[in-house]
VEXPASE-461627 format. One record per residue (C-alpha): x, y, z; residue number from 1. Coordinates in nm, 4 decimals, always signed. Example, Ala and Ser with C-alpha at 12.3 -4.5 7.8 and 13.67 -1.06 7.14 Angstrom:
BEGIN
NODE        xx        yy        zz   nr
NODE   +1.2300   -0.4500   +0.7800    1
NODE   +1.3670   -0.1060   +0.7140    2
***
This chain:
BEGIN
NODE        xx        yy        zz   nr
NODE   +3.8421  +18.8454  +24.8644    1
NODE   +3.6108  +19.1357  +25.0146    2
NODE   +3.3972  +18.9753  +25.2904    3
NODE   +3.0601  +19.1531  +25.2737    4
NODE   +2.8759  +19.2247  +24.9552    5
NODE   +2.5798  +19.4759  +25.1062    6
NODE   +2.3033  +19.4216  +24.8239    7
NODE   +2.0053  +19.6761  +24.8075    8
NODE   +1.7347  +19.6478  +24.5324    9
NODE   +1.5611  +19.9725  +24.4860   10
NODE   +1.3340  +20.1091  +24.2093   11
NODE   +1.5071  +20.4454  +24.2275   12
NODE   +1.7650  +20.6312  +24.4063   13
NODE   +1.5057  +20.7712  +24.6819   14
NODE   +1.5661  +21.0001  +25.0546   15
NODE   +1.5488  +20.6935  +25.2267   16
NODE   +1.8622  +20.5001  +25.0437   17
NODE   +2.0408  +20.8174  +25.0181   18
NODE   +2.0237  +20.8259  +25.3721   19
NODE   +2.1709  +20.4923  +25.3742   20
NODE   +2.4135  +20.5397  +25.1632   21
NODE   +2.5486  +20.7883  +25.3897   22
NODE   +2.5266  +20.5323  +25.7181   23
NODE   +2.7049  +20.2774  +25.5332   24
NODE   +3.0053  +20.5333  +25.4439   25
NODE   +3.0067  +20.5511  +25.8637   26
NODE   +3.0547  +20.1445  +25.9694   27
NODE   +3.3486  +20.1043  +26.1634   28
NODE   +3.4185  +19.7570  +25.9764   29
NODE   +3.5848  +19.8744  +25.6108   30
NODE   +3.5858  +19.5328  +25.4539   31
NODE   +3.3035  +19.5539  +25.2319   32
NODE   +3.1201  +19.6663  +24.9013   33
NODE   +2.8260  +19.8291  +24.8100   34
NODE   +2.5913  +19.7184  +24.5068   35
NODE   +2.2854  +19.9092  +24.4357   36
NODE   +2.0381  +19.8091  +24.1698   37
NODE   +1.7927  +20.0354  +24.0084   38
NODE   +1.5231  +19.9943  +23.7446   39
NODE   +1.7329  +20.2534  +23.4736   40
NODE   +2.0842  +20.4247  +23.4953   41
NODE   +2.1208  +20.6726  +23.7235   42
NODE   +2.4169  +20.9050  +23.8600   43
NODE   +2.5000  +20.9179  +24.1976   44
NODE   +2.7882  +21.1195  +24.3746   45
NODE   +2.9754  +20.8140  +24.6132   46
NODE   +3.2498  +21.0536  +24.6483   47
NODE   +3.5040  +20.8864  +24.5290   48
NODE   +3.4258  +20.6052  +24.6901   49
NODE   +3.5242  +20.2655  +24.5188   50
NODE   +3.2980  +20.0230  +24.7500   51
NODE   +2.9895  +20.1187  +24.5746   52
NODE   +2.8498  +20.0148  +24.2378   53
NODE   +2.5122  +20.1065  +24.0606   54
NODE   +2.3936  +19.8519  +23.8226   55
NODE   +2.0619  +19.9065  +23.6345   56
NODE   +1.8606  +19.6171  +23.5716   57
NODE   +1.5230  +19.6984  +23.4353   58
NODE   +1.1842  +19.6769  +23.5600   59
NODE   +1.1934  +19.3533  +23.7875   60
NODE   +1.1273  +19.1705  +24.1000   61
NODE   +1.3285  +19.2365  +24.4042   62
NODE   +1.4207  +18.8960  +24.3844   63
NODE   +1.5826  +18.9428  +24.0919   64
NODE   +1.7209  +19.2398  +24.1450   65
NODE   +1.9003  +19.0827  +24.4404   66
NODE   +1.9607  +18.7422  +24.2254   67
NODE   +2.1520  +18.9841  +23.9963   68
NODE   +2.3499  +19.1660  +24.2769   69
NODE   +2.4696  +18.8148  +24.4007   70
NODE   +2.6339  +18.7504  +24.0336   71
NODE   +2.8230  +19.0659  +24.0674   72
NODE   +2.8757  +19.0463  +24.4495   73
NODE   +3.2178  +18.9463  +24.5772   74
NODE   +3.2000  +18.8738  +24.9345   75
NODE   +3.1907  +18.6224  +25.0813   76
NODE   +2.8802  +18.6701  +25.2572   77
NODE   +2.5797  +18.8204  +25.0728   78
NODE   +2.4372  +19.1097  +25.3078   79
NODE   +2.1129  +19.1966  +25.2311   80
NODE   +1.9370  +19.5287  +25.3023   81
NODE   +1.5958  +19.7016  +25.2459   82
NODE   +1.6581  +20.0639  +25.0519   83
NODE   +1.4454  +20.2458  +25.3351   84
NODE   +1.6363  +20.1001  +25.5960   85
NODE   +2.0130  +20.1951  +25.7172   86
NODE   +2.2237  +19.9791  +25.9649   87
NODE   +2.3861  +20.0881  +26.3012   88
NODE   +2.7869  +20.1641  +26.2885   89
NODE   +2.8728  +19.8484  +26.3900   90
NODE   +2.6580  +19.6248  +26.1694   91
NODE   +2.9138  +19.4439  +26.0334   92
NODE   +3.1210  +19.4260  +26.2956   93
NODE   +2.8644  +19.2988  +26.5293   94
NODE   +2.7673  +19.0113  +26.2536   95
NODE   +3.1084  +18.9076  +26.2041   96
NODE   +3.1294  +18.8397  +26.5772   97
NODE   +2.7901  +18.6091  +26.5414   98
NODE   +2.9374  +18.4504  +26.2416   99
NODE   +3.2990  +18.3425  +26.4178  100
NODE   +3.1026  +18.2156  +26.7426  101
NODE   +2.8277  +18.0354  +26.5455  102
NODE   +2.9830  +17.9302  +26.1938  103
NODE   +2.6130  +17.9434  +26.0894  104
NODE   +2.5279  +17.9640  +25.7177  105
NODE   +2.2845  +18.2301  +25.7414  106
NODE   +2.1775  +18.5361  +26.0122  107
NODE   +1.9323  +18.7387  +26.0479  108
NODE   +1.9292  +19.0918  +26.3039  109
NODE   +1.6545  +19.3449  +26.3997  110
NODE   +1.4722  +19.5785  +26.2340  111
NODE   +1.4213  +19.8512  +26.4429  112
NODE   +1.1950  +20.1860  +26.4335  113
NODE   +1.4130  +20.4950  +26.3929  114
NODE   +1.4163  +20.7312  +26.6361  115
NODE   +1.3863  +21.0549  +26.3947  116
NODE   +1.0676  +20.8797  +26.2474  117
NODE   +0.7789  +21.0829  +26.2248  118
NODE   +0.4847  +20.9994  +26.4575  119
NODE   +0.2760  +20.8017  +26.2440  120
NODE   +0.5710  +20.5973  +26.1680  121
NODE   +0.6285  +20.5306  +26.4779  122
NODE   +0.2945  +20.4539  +26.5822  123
NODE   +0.3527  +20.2018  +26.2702  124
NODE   +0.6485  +20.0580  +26.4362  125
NODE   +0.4764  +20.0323  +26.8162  126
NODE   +0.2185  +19.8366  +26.6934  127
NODE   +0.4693  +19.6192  +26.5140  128
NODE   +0.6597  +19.5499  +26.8053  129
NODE   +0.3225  +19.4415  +26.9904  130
NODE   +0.3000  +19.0754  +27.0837  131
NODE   -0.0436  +19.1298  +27.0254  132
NODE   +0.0368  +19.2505  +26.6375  133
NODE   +0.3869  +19.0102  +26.5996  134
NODE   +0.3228  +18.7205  +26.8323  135
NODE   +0.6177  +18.5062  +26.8603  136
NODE   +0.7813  +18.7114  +26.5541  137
NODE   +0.8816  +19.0203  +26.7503  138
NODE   +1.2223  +19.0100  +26.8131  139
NODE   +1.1701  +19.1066  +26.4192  140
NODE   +1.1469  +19.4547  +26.5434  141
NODE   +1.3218  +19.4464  +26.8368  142
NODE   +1.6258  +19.3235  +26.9988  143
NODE   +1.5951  +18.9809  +27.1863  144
NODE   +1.7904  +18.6842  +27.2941  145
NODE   +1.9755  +18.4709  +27.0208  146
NODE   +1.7667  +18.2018  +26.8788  147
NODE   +1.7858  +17.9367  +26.6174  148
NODE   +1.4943  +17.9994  +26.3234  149
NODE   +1.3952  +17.9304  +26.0026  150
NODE   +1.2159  +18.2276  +25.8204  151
NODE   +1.3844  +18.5775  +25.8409  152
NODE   +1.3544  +18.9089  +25.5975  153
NODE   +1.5945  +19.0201  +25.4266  154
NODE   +1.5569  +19.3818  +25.5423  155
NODE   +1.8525  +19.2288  +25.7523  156
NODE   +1.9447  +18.9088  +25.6262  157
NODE   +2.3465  +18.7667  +25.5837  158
NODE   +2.3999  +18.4368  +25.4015  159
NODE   +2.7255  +18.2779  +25.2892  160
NODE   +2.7441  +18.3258  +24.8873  161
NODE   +2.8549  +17.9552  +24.8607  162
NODE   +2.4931  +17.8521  +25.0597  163
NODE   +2.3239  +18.1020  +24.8337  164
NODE   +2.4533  +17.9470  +24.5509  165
NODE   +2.3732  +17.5956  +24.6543  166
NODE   +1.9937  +17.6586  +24.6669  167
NODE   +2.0038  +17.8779  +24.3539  168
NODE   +1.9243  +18.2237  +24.5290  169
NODE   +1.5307  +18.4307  +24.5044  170
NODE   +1.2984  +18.2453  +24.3140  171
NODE   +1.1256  +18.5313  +24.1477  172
NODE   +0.7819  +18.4720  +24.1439  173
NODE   +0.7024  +18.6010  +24.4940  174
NODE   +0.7215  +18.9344  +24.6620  175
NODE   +0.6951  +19.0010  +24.9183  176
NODE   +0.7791  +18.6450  +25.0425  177
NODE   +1.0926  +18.5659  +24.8598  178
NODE   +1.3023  +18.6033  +25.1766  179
NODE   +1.0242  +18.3165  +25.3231  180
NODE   +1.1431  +18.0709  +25.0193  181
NODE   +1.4942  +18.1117  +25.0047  182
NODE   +1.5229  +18.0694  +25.3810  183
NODE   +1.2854  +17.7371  +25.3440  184
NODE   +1.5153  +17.6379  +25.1064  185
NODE   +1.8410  +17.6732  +25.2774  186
NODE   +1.6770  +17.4866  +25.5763  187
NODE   +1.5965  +17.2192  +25.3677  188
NODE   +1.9241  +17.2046  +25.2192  189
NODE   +2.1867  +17.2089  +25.5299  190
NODE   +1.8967  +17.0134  +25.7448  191
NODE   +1.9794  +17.2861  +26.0346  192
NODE   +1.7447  +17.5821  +26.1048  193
NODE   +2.0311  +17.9309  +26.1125  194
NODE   +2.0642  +18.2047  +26.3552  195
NODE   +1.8783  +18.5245  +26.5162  196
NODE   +2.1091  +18.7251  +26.6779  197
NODE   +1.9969  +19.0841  +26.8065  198
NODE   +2.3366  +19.2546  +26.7504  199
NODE   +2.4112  +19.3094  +26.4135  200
NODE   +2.1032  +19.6028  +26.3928  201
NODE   +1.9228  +19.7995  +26.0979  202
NODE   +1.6481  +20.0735  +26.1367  203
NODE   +1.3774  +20.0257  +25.9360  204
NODE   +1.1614  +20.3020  +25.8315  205
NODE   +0.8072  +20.2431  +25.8955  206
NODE   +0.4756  +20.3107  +25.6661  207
NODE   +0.2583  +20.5897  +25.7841  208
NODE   -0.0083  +20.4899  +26.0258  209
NODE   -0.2800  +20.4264  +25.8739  210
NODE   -0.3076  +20.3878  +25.5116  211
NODE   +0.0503  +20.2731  +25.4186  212
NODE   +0.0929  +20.0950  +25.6921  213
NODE   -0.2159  +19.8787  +25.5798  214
NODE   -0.1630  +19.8753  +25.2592  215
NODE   +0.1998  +19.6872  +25.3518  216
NODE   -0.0107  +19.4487  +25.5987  217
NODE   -0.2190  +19.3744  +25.3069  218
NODE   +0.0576  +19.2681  +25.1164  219
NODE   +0.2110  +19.0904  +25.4109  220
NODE   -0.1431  +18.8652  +25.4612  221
NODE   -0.1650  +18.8320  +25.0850  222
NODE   +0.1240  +18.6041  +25.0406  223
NODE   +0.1636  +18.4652  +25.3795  224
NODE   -0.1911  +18.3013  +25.3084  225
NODE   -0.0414  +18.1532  +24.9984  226
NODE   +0.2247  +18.0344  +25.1705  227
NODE   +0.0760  +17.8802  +25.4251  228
NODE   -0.1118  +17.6601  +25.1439  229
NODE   +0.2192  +17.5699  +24.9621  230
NODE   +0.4803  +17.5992  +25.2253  231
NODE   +0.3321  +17.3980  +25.5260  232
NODE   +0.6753  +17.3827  +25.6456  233
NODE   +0.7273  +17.7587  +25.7585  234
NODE   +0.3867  +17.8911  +25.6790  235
NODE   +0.0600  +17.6651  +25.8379  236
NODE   +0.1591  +17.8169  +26.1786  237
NODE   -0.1526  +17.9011  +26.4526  238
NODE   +0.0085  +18.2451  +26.4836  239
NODE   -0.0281  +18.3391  +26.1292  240
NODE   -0.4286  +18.1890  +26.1139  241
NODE   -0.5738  +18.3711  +26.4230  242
NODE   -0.6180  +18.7056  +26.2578  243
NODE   -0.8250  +18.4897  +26.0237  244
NODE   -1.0359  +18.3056  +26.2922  245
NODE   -1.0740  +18.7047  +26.4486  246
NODE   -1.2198  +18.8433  +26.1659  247
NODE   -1.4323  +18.5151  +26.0946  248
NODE   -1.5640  +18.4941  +26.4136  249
NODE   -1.6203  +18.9016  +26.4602  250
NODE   -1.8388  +18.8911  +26.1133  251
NODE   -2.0247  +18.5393  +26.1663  252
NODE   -2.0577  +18.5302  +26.5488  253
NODE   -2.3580  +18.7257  +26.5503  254
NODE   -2.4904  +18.5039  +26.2979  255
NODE   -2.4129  +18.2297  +26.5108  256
NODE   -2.5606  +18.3705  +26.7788  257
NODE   -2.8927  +18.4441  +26.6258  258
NODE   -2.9397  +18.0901  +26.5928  259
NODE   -2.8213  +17.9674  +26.9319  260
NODE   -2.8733  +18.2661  +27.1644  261
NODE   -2.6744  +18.1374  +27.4244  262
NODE   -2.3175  +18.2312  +27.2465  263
NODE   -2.4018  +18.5707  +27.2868  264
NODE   -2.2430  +18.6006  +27.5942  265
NODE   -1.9103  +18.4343  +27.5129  266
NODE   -1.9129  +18.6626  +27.2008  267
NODE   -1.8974  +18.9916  +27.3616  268
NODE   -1.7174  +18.8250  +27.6353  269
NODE   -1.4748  +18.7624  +27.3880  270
NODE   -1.4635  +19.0908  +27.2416  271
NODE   -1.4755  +19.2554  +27.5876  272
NODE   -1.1552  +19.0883  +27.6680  273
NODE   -0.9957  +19.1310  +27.3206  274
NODE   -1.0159  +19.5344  +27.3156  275
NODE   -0.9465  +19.5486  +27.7081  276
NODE   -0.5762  +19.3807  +27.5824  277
NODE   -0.5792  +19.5981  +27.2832  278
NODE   -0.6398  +19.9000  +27.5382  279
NODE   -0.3919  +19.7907  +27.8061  280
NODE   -0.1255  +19.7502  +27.4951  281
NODE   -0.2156  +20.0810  +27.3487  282
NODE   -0.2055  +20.2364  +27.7513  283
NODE   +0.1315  +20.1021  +27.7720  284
NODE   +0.2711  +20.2717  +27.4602  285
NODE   +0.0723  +20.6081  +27.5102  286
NODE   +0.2862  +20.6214  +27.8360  287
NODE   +0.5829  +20.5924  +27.7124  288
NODE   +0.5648  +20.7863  +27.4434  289
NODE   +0.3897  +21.0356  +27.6725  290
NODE   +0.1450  +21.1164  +27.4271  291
NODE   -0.2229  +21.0481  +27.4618  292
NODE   -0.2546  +21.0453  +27.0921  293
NODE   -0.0503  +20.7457  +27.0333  294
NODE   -0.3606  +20.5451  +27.2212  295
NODE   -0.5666  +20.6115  +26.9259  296
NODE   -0.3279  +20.5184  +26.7342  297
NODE   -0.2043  +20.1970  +26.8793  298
NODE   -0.5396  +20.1420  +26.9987  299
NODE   -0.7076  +20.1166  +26.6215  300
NODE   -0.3435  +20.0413  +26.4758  301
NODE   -0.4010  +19.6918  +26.6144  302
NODE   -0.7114  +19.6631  +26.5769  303
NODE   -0.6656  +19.7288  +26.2019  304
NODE   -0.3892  +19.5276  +26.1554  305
NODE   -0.5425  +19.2600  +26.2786  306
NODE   -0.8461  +19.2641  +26.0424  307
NODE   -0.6681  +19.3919  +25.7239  308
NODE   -0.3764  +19.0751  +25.7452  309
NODE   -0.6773  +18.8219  +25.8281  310
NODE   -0.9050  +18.9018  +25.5534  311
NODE   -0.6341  +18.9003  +25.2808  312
NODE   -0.4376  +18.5806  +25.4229  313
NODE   -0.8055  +18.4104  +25.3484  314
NODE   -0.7738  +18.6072  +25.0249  315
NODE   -0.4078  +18.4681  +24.9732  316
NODE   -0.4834  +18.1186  +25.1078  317
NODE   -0.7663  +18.0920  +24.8373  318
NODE   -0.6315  +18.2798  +24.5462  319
NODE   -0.2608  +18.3466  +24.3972  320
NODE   -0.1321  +18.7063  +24.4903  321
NODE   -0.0403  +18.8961  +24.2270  322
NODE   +0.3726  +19.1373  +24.1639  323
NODE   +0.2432  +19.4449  +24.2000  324
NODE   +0.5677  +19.6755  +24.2536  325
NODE   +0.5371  +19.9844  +24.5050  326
NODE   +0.3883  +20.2694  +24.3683  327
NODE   +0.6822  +20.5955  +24.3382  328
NODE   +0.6228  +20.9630  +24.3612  329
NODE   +0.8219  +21.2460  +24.1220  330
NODE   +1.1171  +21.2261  +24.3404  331
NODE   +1.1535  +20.8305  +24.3238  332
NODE   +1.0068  +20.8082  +24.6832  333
NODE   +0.7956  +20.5416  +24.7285  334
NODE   +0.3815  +20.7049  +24.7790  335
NODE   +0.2308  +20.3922  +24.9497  336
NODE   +0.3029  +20.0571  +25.1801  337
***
């Protein structure tokens, strides 16, 4: 029995999952297979290479497509992967480790900005790994110390086929979110939260600063908000509502004020205090990088972020999201977030 089925939903064969085609060919654990699923038929030189497998499967939901994978796959543990992603050399390797020491069900790695980005993608990715962006959720994006959770994408996400099976894989009706409900369910069913573990590493390709990058937040609010109205369990956390009460409290305070003229000072105190963080975060990365550009682009980056995943988690919370699959260019790239 092959040991790792690496699953990759895709709409078409684009740059970014050629590019991980060609990191997968480089792992230095051989035990594995390849299946990549595409809207239509399409041709793709593997080289020979028996481990990989194109199956078409229509217009559908990444949940499906990866529902659809798992009937083909088989491993024995179902490795999930984002197209526009593309794992370190030792990806495997390093989860099989984590897998012997832990015997967990399920584990999820970071997702880490590529160092051949271009700058706006990596000003995406800086203000991603932000604890004033991520909160708690950043060792998403960057390595950190092995923890037990409950929630994890599947941009790097392993579970045990047999576990997948038992909660009956993606429900289809959400993306993006899908990861959110499978990973509720498998809590639910083995009554034990699974493992983070920051060695088993992809690099994740980020959205273009600002735009994309938005336009993915938006999506991110979207159908956390709904989650956090059906899914108390991993969704109605504080972290996920504060962008909320921000953007609430930026639009009404002055309303507020008006009335009762004494708030005035604790609301620009407030917002004196929330742009001196956002400056001292966006400082911290402009020195690093060396560049006094990335400021500006951390600086409004957060700010951004902030209001564009508060206003549509309100817009989630209240209303169902709808699929709307990523717009492509000519070349099967995707054009957007």
């Amino acid at each position: 029995m092959i040991k790792y089925s690496i699953i990759i939903p895709v709409r078409y064969i684009n740059d970014f999952l050629k590019r991980n085609i060609e990191e997968l060919k480089q792992l230095d654990y051989k035990d594995f297979e390849v299946i990549i699923l595409p809207d239509e038929p399409e041709e793709f030189d593997f080289e020979n290479d028996p481990r990989f497998s194109v199956i078409p499967t229509g217009t559908s939901h990444p949940a499906g497509k990866r529902n659809l994978g798992s009937l083909y796959a088989k491993g024995e543990i179902l490795a999930f992967i984002d197209d526009d992603a593309y794992p370190a050399k030792n990806w495997l390797s390093m989860a099989e480790q984590v897998f012997e020491e832990t015997g967990t069900y399920a584990l999820g790695g970071p997702a880490m900005t590529p160092g051949d980005d271009c700058f706006k993608e990596k000003m995406s990715g800086r203000v991603l790994e932000s604890y004033l962006t991520s909160a708690k959720f950043v060792y998403r994006h960057l390595p950190f110390p092995p923890r037990k959770i409950n929630d994890f994408p599947t941009v790097n996400l392993f579970v045990k086929k047999d576990a997948f099976e038992k909660v009956g894989g993606f429900l289809q009706e959400f993306w993006p979110g899908e990861d959110t409900k499978l990973c509720l369910d498998l809590v639910k069913f083995f009554k034990q939260d699974f493992v983070y573990d920051p060695r088993p590493i992809v690099y994740h390709h980020r959205r273009e600063m600002f735009k994309p990058h938005l336009k993915q937040i938006s999506r991110y609010g979207r159908h956390r908000g709904q989650f956090a109205r059906i899914f108390p369990e991993t969704s109605r956390l504080p972290a996920f509502f504060v962008p909320s009460f921000f953007v609430l409290g930026l639009w009404m305070g002055p309303l507020v004020a008006m009335l009762l003229p004494v708030l005035w000072k604790f609301y620009f105190g407030g917002l004196f205090v929330y742009f001196t963080a956002v400056g001292l975060e966006a400082t911290r990365v402009a020195i690093k990088e060396r560049s006094i550009r990335a400021f500006g682009f951390v600086y409004w980056g957060i700010f951004l972020t902030h209001i564009t995943y508060g206003f549509y988690f309100m817009v989630g919370f209240l209303k169902r999201p709808k699929y709307i699959s990523k717009a492509v260019d000519s070349s099967g790239n995707y054009s957007e977030g």
